[in-house]
N, C-alpha and C positions, 0 to 999 in steps of 0.2 A: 504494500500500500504506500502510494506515495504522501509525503508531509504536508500538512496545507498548514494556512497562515499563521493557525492558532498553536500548531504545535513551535512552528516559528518564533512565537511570542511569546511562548513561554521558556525557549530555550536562551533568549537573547534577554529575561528576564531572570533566570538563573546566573548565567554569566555576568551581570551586574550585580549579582550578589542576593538578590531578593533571594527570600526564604517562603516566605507563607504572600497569600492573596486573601484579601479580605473579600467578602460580597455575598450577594443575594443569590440564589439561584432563581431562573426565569429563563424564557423563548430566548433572548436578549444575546445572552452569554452562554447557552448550550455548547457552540464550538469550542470556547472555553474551557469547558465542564467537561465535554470529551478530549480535549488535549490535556489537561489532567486527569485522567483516566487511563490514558495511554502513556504518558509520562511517569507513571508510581510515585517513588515516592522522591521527585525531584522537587516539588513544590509543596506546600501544605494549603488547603484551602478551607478557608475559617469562615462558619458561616455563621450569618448575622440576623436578627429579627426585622431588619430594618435597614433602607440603603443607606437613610443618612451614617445610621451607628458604621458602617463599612468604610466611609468617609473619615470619621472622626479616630476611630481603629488604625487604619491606614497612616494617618497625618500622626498620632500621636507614638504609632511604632515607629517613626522614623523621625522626631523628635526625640524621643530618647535613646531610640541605640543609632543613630545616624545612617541607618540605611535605606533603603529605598521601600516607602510606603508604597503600596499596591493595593488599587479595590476595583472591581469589575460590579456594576448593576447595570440595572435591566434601561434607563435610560436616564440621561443628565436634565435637570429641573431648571430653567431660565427665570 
C-alpha cells in the first residue's frame, strides 16, 4: 500500500520531535486517525471531551516542556 498524506504528517511530525497529538475524533480527521493506526506506537493520540480543551492541551504541553504542541479537530471556529 502506498503512503498518503497523513501518514506523511505524521512522520514529518515525529521527526520534529512531537510525541503525542491532542484532538477530537470526527469525519474531519479520520485520515489522521488511520495514519495513527498504521503508524503504532510512533505517536500517542490523547483524546479530548472537547476541541477547545485539545487546543489548550496542545499550547500548554508545549509551554512547559518546549516542544511542539499538536491538536487535530474536526474544524477551526472564526
Amino acid at each position: 500500500m502506498k503512503d498518503k498524506v497523513s501518514d506523511f504528517l505524521l512522520k514529518r511530525l515525529s521527526e520534529w520531535g512531537s510525541k503525542r497529538i491532542y484532538g477530537f475524533p470526527g469525519d474531519g480527521i479520520n485520515g489522521i486517525l488511520g495514519a495513527l493506526n498504521r503508524a503504532g506506537d510512533m505517536l500517542d493520540f490523547v483524546q479530548v471531551r472537547h476541541e477547545e480543551m485539545a487546543a489548550f492541551m496542545a499550547c500548554a504541553h508545549a509551554k512547559f516542556t518546549g516542544e511542539i504542541g499538536v491538536w487535530a479537530v474536526l474544524q477551526l471556529y472564526r
